[in-house]
C-alpha positions as CSV (number, residue, x, y, z in Angstrom):
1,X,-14.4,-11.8,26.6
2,X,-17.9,-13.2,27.0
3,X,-21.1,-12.1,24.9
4,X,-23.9,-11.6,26.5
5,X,-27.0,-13.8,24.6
6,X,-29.1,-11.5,22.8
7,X,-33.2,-12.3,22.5
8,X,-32.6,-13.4,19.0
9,X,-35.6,-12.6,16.0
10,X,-36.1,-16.4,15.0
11,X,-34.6,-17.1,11.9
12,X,-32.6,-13.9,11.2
13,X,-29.2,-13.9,10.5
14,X,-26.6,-11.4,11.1
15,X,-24.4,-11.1,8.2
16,X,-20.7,-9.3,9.8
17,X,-18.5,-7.1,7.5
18,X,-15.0,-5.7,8.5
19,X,-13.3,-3.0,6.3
20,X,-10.3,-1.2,6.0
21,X,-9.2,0.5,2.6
22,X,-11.8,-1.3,0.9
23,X,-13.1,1.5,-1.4
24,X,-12.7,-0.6,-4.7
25,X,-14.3,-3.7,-3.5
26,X,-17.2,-2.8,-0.6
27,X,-19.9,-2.6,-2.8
28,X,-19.6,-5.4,-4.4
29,X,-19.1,-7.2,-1.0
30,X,-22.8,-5.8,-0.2
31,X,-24.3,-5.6,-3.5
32,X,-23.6,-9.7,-2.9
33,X,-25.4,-10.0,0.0
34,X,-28.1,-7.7,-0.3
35,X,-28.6,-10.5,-3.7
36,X,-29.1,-13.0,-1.0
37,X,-32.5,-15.5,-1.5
38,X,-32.6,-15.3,2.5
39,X,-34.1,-11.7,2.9
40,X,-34.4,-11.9,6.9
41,X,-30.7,-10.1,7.4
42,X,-29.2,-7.7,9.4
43,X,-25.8,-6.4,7.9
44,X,-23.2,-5.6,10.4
45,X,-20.6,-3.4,8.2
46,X,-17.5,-1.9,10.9
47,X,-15.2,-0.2,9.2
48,X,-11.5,-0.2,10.8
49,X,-10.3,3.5,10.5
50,X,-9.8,3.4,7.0
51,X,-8.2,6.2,4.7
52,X,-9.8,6.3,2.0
53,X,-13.5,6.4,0.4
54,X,-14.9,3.1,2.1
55,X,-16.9,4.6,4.3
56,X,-18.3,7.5,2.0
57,X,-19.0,4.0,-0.1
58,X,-21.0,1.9,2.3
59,X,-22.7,5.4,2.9
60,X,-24.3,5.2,-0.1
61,X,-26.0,2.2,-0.1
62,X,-29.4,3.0,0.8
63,X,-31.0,-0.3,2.8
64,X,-32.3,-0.1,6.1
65,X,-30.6,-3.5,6.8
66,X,-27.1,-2.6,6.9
67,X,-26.1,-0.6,10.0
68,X,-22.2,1.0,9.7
69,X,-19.8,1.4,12.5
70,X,-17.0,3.5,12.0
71,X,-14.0,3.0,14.3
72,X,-12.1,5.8,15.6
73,X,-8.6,4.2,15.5
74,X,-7.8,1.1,14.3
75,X,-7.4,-1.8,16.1
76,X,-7.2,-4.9,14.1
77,X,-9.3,-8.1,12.9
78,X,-10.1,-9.1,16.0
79,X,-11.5,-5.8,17.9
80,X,-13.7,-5.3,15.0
81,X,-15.2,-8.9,15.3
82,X,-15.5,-8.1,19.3
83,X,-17.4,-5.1,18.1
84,X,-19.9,-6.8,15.5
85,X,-20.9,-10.1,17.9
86,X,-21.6,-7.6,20.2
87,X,-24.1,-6.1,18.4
88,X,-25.6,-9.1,16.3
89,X,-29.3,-10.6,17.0
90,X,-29.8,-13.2,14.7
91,X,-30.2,-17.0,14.9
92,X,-27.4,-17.1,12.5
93,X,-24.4,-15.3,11.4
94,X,-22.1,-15.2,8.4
95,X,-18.7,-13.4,8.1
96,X,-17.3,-11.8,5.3
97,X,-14.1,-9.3,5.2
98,X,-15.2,-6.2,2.5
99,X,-12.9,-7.1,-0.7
100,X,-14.6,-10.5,-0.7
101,X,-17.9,-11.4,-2.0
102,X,-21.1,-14.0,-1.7
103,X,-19.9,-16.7,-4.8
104,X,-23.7,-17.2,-5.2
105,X,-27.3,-15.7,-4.4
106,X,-28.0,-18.7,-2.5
107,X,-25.2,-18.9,0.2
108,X,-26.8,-18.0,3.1
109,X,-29.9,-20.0,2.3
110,X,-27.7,-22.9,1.8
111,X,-25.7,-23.1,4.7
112,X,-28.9,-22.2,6.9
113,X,-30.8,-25.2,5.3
114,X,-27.8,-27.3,5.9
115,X,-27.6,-26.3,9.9
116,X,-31.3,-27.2,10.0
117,X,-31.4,-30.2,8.8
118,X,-28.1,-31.2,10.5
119,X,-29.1,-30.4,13.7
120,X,-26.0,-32.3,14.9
121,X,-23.8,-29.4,13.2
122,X,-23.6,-25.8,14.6
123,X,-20.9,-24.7,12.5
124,X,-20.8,-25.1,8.5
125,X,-17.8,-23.8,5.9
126,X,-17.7,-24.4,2.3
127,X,-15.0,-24.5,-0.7
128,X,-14.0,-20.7,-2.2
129,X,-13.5,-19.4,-5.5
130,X,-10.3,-17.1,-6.1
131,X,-10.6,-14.0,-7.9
132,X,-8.2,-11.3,-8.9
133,X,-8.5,-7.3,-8.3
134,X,-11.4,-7.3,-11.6
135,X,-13.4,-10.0,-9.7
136,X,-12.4,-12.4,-12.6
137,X,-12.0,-16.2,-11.6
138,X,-8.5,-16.4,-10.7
139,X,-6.4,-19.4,-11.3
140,X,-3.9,-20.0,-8.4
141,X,-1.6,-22.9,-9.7
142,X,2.1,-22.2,-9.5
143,X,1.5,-19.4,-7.2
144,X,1.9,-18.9,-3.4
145,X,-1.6,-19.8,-3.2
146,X,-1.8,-23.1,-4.5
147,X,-0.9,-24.0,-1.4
148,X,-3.9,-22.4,0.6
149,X,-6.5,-24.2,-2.1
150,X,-4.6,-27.5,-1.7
151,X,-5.4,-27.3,2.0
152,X,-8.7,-26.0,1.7
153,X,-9.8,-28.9,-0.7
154,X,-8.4,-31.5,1.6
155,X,-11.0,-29.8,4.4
156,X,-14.1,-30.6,1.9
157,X,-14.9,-33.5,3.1
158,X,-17.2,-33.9,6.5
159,X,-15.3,-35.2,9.1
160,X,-15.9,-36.0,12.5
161,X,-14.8,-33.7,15.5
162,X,-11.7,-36.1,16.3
163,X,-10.7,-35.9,12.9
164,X,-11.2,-32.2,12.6
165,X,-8.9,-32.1,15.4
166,X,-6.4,-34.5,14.5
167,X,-6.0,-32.6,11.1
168,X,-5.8,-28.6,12.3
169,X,-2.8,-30.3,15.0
170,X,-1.1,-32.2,12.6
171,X,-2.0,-30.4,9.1
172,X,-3.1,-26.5,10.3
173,X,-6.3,-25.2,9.2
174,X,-8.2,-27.0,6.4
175,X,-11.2,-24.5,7.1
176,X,-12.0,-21.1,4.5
177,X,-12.5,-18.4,7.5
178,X,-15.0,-16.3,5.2
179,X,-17.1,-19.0,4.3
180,X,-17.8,-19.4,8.1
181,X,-22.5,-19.6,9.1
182,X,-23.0,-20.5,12.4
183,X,-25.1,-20.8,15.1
184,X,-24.7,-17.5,17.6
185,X,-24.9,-19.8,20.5
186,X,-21.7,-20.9,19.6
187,X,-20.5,-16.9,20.6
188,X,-22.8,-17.0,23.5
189,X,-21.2,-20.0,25.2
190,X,-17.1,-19.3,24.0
191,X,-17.3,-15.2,23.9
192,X,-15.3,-13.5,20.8
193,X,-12.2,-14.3,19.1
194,X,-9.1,-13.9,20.5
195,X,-7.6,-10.3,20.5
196,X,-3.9,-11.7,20.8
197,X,-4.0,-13.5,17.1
198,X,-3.9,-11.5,14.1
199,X,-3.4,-14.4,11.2
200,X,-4.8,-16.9,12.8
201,X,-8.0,-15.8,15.4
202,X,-10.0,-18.2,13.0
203,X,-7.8,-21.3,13.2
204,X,-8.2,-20.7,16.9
205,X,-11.8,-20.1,17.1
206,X,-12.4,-23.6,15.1
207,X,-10.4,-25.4,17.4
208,X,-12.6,-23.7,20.5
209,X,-15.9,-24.7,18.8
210,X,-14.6,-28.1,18.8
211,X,-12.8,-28.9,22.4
212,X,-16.0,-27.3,23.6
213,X,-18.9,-29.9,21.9
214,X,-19.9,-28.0,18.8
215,X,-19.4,-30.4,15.6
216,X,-18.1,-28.3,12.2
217,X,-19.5,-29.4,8.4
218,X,-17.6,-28.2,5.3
219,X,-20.2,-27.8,1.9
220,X,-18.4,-28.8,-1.1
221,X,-19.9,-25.5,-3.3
222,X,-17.5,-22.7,-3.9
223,X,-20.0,-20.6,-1.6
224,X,-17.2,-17.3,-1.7
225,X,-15.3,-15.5,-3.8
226,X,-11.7,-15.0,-2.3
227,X,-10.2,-12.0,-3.5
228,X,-6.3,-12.0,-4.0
229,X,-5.3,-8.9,-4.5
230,X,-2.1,-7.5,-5.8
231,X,0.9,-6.3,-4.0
232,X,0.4,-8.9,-1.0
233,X,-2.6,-6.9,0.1
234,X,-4.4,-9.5,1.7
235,X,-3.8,-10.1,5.8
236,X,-3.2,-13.9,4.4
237,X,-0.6,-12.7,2.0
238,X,3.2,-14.6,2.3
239,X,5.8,-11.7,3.4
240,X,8.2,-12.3,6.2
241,X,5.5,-10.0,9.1
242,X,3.2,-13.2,8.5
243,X,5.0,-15.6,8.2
244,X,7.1,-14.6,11.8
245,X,3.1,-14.7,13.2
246,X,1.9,-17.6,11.1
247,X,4.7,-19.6,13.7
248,X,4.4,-17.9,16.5
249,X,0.9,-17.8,16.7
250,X,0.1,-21.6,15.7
251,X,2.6,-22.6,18.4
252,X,0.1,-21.1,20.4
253,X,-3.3,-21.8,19.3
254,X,-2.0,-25.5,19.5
255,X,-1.6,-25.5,23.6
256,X,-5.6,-25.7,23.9
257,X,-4.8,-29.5,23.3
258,X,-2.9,-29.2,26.8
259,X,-6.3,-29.3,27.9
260,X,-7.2,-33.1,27.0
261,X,-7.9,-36.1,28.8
262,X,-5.8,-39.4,28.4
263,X,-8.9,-40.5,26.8
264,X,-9.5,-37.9,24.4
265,X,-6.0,-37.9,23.6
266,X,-6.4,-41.8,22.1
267,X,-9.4,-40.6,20.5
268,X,-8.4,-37.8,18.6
269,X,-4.9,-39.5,18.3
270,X,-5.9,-43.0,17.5
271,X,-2.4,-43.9,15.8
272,X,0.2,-43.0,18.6
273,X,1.5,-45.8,20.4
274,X,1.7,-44.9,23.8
275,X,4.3,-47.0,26.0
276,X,2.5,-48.6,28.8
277,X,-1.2,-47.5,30.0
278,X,-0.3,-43.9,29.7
279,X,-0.3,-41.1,32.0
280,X,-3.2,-38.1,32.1
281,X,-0.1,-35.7,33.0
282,X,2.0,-36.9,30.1
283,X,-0.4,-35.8,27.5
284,X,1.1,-32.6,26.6
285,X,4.8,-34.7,26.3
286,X,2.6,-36.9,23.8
287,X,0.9,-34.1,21.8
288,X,4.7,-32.9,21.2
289,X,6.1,-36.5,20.2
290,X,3.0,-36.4,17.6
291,X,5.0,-33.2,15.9
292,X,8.3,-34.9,16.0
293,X,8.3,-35.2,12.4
294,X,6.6,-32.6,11.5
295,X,8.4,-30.3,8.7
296,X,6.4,-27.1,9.8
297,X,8.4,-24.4,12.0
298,X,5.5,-23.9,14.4
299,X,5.5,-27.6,15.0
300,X,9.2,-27.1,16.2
301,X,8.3,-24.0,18.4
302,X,5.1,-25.5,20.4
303,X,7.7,-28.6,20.8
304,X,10.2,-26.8,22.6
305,X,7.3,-24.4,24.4
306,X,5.1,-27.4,25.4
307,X,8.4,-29.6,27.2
308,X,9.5,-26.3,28.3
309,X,6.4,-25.6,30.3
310,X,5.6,-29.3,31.3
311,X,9.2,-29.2,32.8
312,X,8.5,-26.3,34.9
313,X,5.6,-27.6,36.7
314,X,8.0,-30.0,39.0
315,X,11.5,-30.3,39.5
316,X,10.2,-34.0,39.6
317,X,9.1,-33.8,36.0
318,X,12.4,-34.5,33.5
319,X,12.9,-37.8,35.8
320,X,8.9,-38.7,35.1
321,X,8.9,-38.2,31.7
322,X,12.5,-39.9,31.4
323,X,11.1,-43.0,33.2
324,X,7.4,-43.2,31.4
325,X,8.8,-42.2,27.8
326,X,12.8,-42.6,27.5
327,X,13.4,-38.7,27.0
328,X,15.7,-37.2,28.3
329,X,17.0,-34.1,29.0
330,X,19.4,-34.1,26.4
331,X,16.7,-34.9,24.0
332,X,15.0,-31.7,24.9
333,X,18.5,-29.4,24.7
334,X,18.2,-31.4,20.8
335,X,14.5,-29.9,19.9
336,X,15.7,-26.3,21.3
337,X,18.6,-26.6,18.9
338,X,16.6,-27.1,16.3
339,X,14.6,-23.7,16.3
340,X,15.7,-22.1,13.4
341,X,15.8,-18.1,14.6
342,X,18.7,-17.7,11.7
343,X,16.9,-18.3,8.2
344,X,18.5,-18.5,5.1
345,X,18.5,-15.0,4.4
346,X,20.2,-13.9,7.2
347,X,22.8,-16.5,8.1
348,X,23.7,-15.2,4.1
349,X,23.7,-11.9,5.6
350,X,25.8,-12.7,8.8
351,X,28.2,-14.7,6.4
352,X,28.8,-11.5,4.0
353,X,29.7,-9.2,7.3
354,X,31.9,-12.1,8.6
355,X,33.8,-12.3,5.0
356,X,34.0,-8.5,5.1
357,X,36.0,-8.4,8.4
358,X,38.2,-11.4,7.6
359,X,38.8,-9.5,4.2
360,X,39.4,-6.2,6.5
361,X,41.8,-8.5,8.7
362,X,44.0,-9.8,6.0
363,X,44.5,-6.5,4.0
364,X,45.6,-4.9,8.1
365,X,47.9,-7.9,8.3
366,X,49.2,-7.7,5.1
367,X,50.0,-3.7,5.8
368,X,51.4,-4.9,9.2
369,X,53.6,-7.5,8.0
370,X,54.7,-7.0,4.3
371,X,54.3,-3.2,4.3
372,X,51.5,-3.6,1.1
């Protein structure tokens, strides 16, 4: 959905806050940024139908920067961040969700000074800080999280677009969402985040801003405070709901690479081996030999998804790619086979009903037979 460019004040930067059931956390989120060094802010706070006291919280605060929106029914991360691009004016804006919180009372100033003098850049992260439901430093080894600073550390260093890309294909996103200041053009040019993708609208935004010419820096300063709170309350929280999306929808974010040139294939690609001189209309068949050893379930689904549709664009196609690459069909009747729509858990499950009838059967037979 495209943005239409606002006249932006020069040097002001929008500052985007979403909500929902927030009440224990909201001020702090603002306290933080209303803290800031950079004074020339507006404060976008929408607030996603909560039901309890957020909004009676943000209410409150009295400063003539922050302007609230209240949303009548509620409609998700991505709606909201429709909602607040709409309305921002500033050079600049920074996102935050309203249990998180500004790490330091220079962020903004930071990151801003960092897009100036980098004028290469329109796009610049940094590293997080975890905190617990007090707002104490939280440490995340041995827990589910580990997992998400691991990645986020290996994202610290500034890397060049092809590598940016090479890693969110091959790795996922190395990239801390709520650290995100960037330049609005970037939302004037590529329109809002996409409305399908609940866990992972950010991952696909950062890929966007990269196929389209904008360059991304990561600061190494722990520029947010990422709040895990208890009870898998957090939208990035490990349950089965996100983890079903976390594959479904980074099979999906991952077809944008459809999109490249032979070219920019061996760019971003560097260290496939491509038989022969390569063909433009093979790239998607090479994007999903790159994930052929990948241990990551989405990696399987966008495998079977991407030969699926590259199939269905000729009846000419399985021959093609069987001549230019040596797959076959059977090959691609292999990577089907190996989606795994039966995990652990319920192939357990299937196994205890499938006992219970055989145990069923054999006391019947016994009755039947032997009269027991």
């Amino acid at each position: 959905m495209e943005i239409q460019a606002a006249t932006p004040a020069e040097e002001l930067v929008t500052v985007s806050v979403v909500t929902y059931n927030h009440e224990a956390y909201v001020k702090q989120c603002i306290d933080a940024i209303l803290a800031q060094t950079w004074k020339n802010l507006e404060i976008i706070v929408v607030d996603d139908c909560s039901t309890d006291n957020t909004v009676e919280v943000i209410r409150r605060i009295q400063d003539p920067r922050i302007q609230l929106v209240t949303k009548k029914v509620n409609k998700g991360v991505s709606d909201s961040t429709d909602i607040y691009l709409r309305k921002a004016t500033g050079q600049y804006i920074t996102t935050m969700c309203g249990d998180d919180r500004m790490a330091t009372p220079d962020k903004i100033q930071k990151q801003v000074r960092f897009l100036r003098e980098n004028r290469w850049c329109s796009a610049v992260f940094s590293d997080i800080n975890f905190i617990d439901e007090r707002g104490e430093s939280l440490d995340v080894a041995n827990t589910p999280y580990e997992a998400l600073e691991n990645v986020i550390r290996s994202g610290i260093d500034n890397q060049g677009s092809n590598e940016f890309l090479n890693t969110f294909f091959t790795k996922g996103n190395v990239l801390a969402g709520p650290t995100l200041l960037a330049d609005m053009n970037i939302f004037h040019q590529l329109g809002s985040f996409d409305r399908r993708y609940l866990q992972l609208q950010d991952f696909d935004m950062n890929i966007r801003i990269l196929l389209n010419g904008f360059n991304i820096a990561v600061l190494a300063d722990k520029l947010v405070d990422y709040r895990i709170r208890d009870n898998g309350m957090n939208l990035s929280a490990v349950n089965r709901s996100s983890n079903n999306r976390l594959v479904y929808e980074g099979a999906k974010v991952l077809e944008q690479y459809w999109s490249l040139s032979l070219e920019e294939f061996k760019k971003i690609f560097p260290g496939y081996k491509i038989l022969g001189e390569g063909k433009g209309e093979l790239v998607p068949y090479y994007l999903q030999d790159v994930l052929s050893g990948s241990p990551f379930p989405h990696a399987r689904l966008f495998r079977a998804n991407t030969l699926d549709w590259l199939y269905s664009q000729s009846q000419n196609m399985a021959g093609f790619i069987a001549d230019n690459t040596g797959f076959q069909l059977t090959d691609f009747y292999r990577v089907t086979g190996e989606l795994n729509f039966y995990p652990e858990e319920r192939k357990q499950n299937v196994f205890k009903a499938l006992e219970k009838k055989v145990r069923k059967l054999r006391k019947y037979l016994q009755k039947k037979i032997f009269g027991v």
